[in-house]
Structure formats: C-alpha cells, structure tokens
BADREN-777912 format. One line per 4 residues: their letters; for each residue y, x, z of N, C-alpha, C, CB. Coordinates in steps of 0.2 Angstrom, whole numbers, m for minus. Each point is the difference from the previous one (the first is absolute). Glycine has a CB too. Example, Ala and Ser with C-alpha at 12.3 -4.5 7.8 and 13.67 -1.06 7.14 Angstrom:
BEGIN
AS> m28/66/39/6/m4/0/6/4/0/m6/m9/6; 11/7/m10/6/4/1/5/m4/3/m3/6/m10
END
This chain:
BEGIN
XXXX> 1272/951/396/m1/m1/7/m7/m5/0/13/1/3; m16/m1/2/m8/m3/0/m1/m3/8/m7/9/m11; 7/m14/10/m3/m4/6/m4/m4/0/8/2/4; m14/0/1/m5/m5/1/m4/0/m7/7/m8/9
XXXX> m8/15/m12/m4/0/m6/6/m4/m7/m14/0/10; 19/m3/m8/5/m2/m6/5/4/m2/m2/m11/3; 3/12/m9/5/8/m1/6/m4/m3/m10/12/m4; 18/m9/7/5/m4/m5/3/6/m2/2/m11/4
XXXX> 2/11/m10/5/6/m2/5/1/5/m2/m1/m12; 4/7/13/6/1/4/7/m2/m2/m6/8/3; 8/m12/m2/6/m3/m5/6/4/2/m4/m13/m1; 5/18/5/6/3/1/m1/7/m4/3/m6/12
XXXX> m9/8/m14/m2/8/m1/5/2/m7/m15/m2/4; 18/m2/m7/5/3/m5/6/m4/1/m9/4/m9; 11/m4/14/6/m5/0/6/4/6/m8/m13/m3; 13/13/m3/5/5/3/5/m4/4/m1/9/m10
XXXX> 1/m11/16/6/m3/3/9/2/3/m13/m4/1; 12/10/m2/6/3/1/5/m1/m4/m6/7/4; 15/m12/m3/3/m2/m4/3/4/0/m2/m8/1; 1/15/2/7/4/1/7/m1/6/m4/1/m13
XXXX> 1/m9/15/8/1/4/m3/2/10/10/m11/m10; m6/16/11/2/4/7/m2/m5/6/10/8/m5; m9/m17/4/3/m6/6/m8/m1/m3/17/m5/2; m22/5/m3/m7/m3/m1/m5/4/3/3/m4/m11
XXXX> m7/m2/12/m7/6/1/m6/m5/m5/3/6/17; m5/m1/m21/m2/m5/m7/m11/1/2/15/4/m14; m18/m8/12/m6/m1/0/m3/m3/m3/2/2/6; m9/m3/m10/m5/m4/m3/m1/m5/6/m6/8/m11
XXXX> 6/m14/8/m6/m4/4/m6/m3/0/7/m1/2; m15/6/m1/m4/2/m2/m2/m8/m1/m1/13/4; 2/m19/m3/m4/m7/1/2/m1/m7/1/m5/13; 5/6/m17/1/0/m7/3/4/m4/0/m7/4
XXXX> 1/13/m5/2/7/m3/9/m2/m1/m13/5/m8; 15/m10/13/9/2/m2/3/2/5/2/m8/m7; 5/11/6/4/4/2/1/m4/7/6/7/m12; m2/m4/16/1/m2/7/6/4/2/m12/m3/3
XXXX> 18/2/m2/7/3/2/3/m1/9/3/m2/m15; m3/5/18/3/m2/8/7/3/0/m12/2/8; 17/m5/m7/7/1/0/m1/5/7/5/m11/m7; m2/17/7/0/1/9/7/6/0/m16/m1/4
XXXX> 19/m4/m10/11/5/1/0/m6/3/7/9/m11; 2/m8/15/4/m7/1/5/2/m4/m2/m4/12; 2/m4/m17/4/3/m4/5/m6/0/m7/8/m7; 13/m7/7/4/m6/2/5/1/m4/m2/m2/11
XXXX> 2/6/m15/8/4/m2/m2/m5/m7/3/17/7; 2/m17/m13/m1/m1/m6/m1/5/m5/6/m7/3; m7/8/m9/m2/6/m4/8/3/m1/m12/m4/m6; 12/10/8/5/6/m3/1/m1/m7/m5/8/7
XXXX> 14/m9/m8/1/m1/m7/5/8/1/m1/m17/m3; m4/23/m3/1/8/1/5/1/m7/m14/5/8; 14/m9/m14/3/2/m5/0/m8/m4/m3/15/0; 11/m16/m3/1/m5/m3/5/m1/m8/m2/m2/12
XXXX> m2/1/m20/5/1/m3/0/m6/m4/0/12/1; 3/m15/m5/3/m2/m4/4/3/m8/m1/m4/12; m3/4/m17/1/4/m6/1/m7/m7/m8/13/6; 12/m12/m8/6/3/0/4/m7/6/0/8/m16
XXXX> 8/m4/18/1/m2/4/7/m4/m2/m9/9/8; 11/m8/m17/3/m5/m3/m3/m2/m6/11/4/5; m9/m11/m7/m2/m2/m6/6/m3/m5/m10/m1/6; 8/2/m11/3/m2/m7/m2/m7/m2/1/13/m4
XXXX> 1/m18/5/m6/m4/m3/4/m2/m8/m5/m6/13; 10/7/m14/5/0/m7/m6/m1/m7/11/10/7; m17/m5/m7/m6/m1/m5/m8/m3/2/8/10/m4; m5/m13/10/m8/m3/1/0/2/7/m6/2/m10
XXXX> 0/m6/11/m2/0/10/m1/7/m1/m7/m12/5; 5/14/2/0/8/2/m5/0/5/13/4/m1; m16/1/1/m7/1/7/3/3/4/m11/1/m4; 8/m1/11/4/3/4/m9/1/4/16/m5/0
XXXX> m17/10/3/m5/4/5/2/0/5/m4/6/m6; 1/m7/13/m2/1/7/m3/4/2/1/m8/m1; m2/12/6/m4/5/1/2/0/7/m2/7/m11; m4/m7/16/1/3/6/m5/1/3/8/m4/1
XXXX> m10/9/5/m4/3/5/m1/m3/5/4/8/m4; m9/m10/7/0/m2/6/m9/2/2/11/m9/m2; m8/9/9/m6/4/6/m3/m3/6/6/8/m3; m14/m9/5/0/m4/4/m8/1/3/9/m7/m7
XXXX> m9/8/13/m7/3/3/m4/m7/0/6/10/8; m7/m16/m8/m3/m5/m2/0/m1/m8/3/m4/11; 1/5/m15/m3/1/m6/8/m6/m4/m18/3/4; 20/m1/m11/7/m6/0/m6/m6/m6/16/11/1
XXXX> m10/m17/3/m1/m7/m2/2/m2/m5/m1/m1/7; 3/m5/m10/5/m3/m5/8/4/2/m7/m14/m2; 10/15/m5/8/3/m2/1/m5/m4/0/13/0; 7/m11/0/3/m5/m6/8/1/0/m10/m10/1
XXXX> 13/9/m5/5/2/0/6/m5/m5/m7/11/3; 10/m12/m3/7/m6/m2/7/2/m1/m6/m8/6; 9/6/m9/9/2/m3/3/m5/m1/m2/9/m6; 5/m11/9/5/m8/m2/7/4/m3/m3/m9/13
XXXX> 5/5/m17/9/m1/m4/5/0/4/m3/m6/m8; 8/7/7/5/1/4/0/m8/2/8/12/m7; m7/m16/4/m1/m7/2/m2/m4/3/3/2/m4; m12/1/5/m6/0/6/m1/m4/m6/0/2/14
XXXX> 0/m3/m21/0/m6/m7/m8/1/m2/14/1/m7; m16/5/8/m5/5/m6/m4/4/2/8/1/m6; m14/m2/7/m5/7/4/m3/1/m5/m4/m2/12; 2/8/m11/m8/3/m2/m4/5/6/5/0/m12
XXXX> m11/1/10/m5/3/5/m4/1/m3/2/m5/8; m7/9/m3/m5/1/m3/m7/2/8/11/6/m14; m16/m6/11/m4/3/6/m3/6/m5/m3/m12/8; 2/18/m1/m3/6/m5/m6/2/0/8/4/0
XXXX> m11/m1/m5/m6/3/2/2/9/4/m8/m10/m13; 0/14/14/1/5/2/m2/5/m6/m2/m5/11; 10/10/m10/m1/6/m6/m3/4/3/8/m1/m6; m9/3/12/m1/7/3/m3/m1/6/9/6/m5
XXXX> m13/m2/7/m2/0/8/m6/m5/1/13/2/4; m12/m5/3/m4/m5/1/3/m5/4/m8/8/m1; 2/m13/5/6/m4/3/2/1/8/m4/m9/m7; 3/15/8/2/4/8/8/2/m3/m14/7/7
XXXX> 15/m5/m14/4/7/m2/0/m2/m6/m2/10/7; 9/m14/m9/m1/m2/m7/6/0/m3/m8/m6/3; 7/7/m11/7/0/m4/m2/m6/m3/3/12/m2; 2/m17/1/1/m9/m3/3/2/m4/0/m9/9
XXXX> 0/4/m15/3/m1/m5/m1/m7/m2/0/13/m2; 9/m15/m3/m1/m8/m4/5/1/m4/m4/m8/8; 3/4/m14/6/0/m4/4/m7/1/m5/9/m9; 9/m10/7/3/m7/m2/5/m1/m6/m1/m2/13
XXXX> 3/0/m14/4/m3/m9/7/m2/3/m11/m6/m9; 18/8/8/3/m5/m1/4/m4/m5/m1/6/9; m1/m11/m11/m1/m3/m6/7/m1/m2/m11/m5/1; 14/7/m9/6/m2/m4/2/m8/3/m4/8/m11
XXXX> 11/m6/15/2/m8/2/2/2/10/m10/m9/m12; 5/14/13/1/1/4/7/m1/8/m10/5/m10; 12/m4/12/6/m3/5/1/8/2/m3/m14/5; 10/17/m10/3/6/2/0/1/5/6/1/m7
XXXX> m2/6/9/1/1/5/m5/4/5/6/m9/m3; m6/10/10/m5/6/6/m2/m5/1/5/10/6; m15/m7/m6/m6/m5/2/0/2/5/m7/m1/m7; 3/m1/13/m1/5/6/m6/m4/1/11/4/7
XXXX> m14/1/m5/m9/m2/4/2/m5/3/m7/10/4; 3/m16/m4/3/m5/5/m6/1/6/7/m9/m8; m13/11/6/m5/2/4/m5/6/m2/1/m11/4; m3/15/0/m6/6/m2/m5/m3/8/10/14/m8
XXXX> m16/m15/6/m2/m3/6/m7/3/0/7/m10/0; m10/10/5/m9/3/0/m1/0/6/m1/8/m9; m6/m7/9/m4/m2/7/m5/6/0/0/m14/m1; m4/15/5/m6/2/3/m4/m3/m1/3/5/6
XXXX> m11/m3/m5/m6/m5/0/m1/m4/4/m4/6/m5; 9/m5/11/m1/m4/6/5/m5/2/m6/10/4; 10/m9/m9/7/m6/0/7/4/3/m8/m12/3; 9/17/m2/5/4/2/3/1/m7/m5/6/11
XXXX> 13/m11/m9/4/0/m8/8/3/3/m7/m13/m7; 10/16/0/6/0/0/5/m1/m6/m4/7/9; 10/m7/m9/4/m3/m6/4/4/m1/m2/m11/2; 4/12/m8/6/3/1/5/m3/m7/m6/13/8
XXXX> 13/m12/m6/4/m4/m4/4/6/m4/1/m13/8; 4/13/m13/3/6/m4/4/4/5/1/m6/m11; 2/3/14/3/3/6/m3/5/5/5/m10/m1; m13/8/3/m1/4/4/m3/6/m3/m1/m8/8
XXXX> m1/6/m16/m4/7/m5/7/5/0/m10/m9/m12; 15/6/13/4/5/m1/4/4/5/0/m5/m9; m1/1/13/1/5/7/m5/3/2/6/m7/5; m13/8/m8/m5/6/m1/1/4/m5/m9/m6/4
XXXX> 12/7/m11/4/4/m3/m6/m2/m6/8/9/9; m8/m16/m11/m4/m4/m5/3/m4/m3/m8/2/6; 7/m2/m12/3/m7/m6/m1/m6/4/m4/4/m10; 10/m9/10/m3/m5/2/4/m6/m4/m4/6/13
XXXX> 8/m3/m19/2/m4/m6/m2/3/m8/8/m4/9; m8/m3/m13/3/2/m7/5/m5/m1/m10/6/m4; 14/1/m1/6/m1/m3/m3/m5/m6/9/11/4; m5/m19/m7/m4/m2/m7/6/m1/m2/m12/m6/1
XXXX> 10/10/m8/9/0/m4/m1/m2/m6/6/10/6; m1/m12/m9/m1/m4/m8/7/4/m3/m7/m14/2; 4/20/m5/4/3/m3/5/5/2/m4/m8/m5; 7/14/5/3/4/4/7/m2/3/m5/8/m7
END
C-alpha cells in the first residue's frame, strides 16, 4: 500500500482469520495484521454435554493405585471454556480430579479427556462425580453431579474395591 509517495506492506495479505466458528464474523486489521472476531450469535445457553465415560468404572486397589480415564463431549456455538471434573469418597474424606485436554475435534465440537490415580489407601467403596463442570468462552457454565450423569444414561460412579 503507498501513500503520499511512502509504500507499507500489506499486513493482512497472508493472514487467515477465519476460526471456523458459525457465531463470528472474523477479519485482519489492516493497521496491524491481527485477527479481529465480532460475536453476532446470542448465546446464553451452556455447552452441550452429548457423550460421558468413565473407564474403568471399578477399581482393585488390592495391588496398587489404579488410573482411571474421563472422557467427554461437549458442544458450543461460542466456542468451549475451562472443564474439569472431581470424584469425592463415600465420606466426602477423599477427591480426585483432573482438568482435560482436547482429544478430538475442536473447541465449538469437542472430545475431552483426563486421567486421575486412585492411590493404594484409597477410601473403599462408590466415588461419585462430585462435579463435572465447564463453561463457554463467554462464561455460560453448567455442573453436573453423579446423579444427573446418570439420569442421562452416563457413569457417574466408581466402584473402589480392595480385593474380591
């Protein structure tokens, strides 16, 4: 670009601003070559929680702590935020948690995943989620506890056992 006889490069000419999500309208901004995003969905709702598992869904701790995996889906026309996820002991004594990274997808349409341990000593007995929680990029959160993963036809305990 050249004005007044002074030439500057075009700082948008290779810059791809499209983030892929549907609720944007994306653009360079030619005064500095960075992206620019206009929200123009209403999005009020929380992200879509579409699939929830829990592997394995008993443990042996009899030879040692055990891992246990988290996996879940969620969906979101603003794009998803912080997740995280928690298990208390039968005796609210004992958590574990974890936050996940993304296995699949992106952050409109994503598959989450986390492991966590539950370490030799552990407090027998049914864990239940005490929270599965996440947000949107715009602060639209929801929570869900063992009880409601399983009134959606989802894990929402593990069994921890020390020996058959």
């Amino acid at each position: 670009m050249c004005i007044a006889g002074l030439c500057e490069e075009d700082l948008c000419a290779n810059v791809d601003c499209d983030d892929g999500n549907d609720c944007t309208v994306d653009s360079c901004d030619p005064s500095n070559g960075t992206c620019v995003s206009i929200l123009i969905c209403e999005d009020i709702d929380p992200p879509a929680l579409t699939a929830f598992d829990i592997v394995p869904q008993s443990v042996d701790l009899t030879g040692g702590p055990a891992e246990v995996t988290f996996t879940w889906s969620l969906t979101d026309p603003s794009g998803i935020g912080a997740n995280a996820i928690e298990m208390e002991s039968p005796t609210a004594g004992q958590f574990i948690g974890c936050s996940p990274t993304l296995l699949s997808g992106d952050q409109f349409d994503g598959v989450w995943t986390c492991t966590d341990t539950f370490d030799q000593g552990a407090e027998g007995g049914v864990w239940e989620v005490s929270t599965l929680r996440f947000s949107d990029s715009l602060g639209n959160d929801a929570r869900f506890f063992g009880a409601d993963l399983e009134l959606l036809g989802f894990p929402g305990y593990v069994d921890v056992t020390y020996g058959p």
